[in-house]
C-alpha positions as a Markdown table, in Angstrom:
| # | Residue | x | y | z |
|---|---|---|---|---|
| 1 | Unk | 0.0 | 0.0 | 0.0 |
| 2 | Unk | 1.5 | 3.8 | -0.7 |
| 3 | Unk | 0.2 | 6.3 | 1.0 |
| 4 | Unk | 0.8 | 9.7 | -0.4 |
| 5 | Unk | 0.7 | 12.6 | 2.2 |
| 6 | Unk | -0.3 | 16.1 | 1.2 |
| 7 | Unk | -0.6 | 19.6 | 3.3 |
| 8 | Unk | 2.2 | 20.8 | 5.8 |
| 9 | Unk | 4.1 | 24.1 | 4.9 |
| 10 | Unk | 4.9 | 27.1 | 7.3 |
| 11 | Unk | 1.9 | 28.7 | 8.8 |
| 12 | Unk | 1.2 | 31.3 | 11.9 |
| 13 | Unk | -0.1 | 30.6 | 15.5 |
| 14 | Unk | -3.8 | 30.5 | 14.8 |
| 15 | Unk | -5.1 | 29.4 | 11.8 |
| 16 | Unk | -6.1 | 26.0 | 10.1 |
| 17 | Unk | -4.4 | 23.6 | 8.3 |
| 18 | Unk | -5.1 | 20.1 | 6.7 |
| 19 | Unk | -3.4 | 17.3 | 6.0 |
| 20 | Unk | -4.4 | 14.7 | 3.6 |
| 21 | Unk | -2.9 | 11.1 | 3.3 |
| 22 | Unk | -4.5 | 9.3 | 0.6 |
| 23 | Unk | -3.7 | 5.5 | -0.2 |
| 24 | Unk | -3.3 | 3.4 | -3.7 |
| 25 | Unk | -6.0 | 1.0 | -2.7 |
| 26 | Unk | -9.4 | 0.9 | -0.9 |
| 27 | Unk | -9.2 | 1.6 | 2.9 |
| 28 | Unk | -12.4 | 0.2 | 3.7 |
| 29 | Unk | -10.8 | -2.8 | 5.2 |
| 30 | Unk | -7.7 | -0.9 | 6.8 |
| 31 | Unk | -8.1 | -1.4 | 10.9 |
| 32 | Unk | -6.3 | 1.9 | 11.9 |
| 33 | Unk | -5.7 | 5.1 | 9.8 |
| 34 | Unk | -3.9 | 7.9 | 11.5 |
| 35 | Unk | -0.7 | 10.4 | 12.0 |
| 36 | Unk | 2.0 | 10.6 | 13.9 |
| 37 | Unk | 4.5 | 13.7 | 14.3 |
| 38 | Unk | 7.8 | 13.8 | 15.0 |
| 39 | Unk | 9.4 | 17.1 | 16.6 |
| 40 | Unk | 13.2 | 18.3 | 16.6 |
| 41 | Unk | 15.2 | 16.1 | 19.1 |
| 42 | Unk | 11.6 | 14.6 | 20.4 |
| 43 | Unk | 10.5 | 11.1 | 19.9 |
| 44 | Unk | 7.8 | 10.2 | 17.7 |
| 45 | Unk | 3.8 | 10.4 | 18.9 |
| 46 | Unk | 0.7 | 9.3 | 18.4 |
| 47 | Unk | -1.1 | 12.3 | 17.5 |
| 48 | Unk | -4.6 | 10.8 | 16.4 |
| 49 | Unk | -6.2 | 7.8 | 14.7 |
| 50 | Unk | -9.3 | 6.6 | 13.2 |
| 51 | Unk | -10.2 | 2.8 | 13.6 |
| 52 | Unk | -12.5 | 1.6 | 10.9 |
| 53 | Unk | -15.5 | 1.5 | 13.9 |
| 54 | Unk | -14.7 | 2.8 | 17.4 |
| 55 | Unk | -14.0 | 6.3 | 18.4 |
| 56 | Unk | -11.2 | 8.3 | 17.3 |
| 57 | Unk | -7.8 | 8.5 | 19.4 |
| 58 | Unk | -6.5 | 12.4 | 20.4 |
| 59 | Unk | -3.5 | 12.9 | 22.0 |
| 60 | Unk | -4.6 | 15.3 | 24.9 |
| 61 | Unk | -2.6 | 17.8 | 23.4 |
| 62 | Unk | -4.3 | 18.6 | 20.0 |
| 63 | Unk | -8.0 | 17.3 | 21.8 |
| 64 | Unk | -10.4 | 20.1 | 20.4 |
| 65 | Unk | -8.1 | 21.5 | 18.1 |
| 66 | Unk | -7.8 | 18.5 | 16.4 |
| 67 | Unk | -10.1 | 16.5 | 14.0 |
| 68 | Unk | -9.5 | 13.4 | 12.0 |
| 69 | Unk | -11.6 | 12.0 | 9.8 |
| 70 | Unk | -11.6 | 9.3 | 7.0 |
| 71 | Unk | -13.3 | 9.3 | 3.7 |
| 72 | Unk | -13.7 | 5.5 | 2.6 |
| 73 | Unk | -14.6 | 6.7 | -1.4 |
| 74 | Unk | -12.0 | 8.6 | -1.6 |
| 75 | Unk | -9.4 | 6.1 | 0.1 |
| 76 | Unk | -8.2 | 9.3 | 2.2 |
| 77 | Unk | -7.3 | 10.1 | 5.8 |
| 78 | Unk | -7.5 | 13.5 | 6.7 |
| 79 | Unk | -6.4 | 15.7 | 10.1 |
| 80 | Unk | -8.0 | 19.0 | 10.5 |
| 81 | Unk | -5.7 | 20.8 | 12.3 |
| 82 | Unk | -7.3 | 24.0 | 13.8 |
| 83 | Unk | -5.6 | 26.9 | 16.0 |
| 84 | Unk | -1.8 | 25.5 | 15.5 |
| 85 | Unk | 0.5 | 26.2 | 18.0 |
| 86 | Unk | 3.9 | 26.5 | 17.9 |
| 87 | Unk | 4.3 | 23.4 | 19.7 |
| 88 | Unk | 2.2 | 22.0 | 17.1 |
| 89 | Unk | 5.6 | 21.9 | 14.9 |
| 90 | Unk | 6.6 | 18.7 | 13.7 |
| 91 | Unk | 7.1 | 16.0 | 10.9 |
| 92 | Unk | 3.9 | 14.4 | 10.4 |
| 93 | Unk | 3.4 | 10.7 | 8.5 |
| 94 | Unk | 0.3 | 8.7 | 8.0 |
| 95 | Unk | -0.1 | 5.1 | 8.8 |
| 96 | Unk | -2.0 | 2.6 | 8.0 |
| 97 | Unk | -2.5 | -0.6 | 10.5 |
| 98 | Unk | -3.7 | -3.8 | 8.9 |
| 99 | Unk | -6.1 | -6.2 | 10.1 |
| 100 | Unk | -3.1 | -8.3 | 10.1 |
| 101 | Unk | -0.8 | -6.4 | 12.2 |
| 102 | Unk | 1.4 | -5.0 | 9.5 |
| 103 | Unk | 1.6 | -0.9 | 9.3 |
| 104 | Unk | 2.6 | 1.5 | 6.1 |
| 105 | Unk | 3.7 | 4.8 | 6.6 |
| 106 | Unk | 3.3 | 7.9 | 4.4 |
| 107 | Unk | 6.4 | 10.3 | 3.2 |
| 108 | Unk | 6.5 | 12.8 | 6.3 |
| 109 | Unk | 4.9 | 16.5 | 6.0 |
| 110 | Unk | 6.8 | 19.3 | 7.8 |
| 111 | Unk | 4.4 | 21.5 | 9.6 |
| 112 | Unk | 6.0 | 24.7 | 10.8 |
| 113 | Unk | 4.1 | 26.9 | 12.9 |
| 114 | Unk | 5.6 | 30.0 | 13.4 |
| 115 | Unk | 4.4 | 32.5 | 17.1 |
């Protein structure tokens, strides 16, 4: 499966931004869709995912600013991101977990958010 990441860029403290990860095949069947982020000289965290029934996951700092949502007919994953904080700064990648266990990962997006 490819998964092909778009959004990210430099932005200020405040506004919106969306991220899109759209895969090469159907993701009806995929178990868990989300994003991680990686930050300068942090390890990498779960920032939010979207099992294929069940409630969303939200790392506590991004709940309410957050929102991720999948579209199954358009085989995308997408993270609203709303009010960015600095902090909000990271590499982002999409994944994809398999009913089987395995996981894909997306190219990382660089999200900059400047104060």
């Amino acid at each position: 499966v490819q998964l092909q990441v778009f959004g990210g860029g430099l932005v200020h403290a405040g506004v919106y931004l969306r991220l899109s990860c759209a895969a090469s095949v159907s993701i009806f069947s995929f178990n868990v869709m989300g994003w991680y982020r990686q930050a300068p000289g942090k390890q990498r965290e779960l920032v939010a995912n979207i099992p294929s029934g069940g409630r969303s996951y939200y790392v506590d700092s991004v709940k309410g600013r957050f929102t991720i949502s999948r579209d199954n007919a358009k085989n995308t994953v997408f993270l609203q991101m709303n009010s960015v904080k600095p902090e909000d700064t990271a590499v982002y990648y999409c994944y994809v977990l398999h009913n089987w266990g395995g996981t894909d990962w997306g190219q990382g997006t660089q999200v900059t958010v400047s104060s």
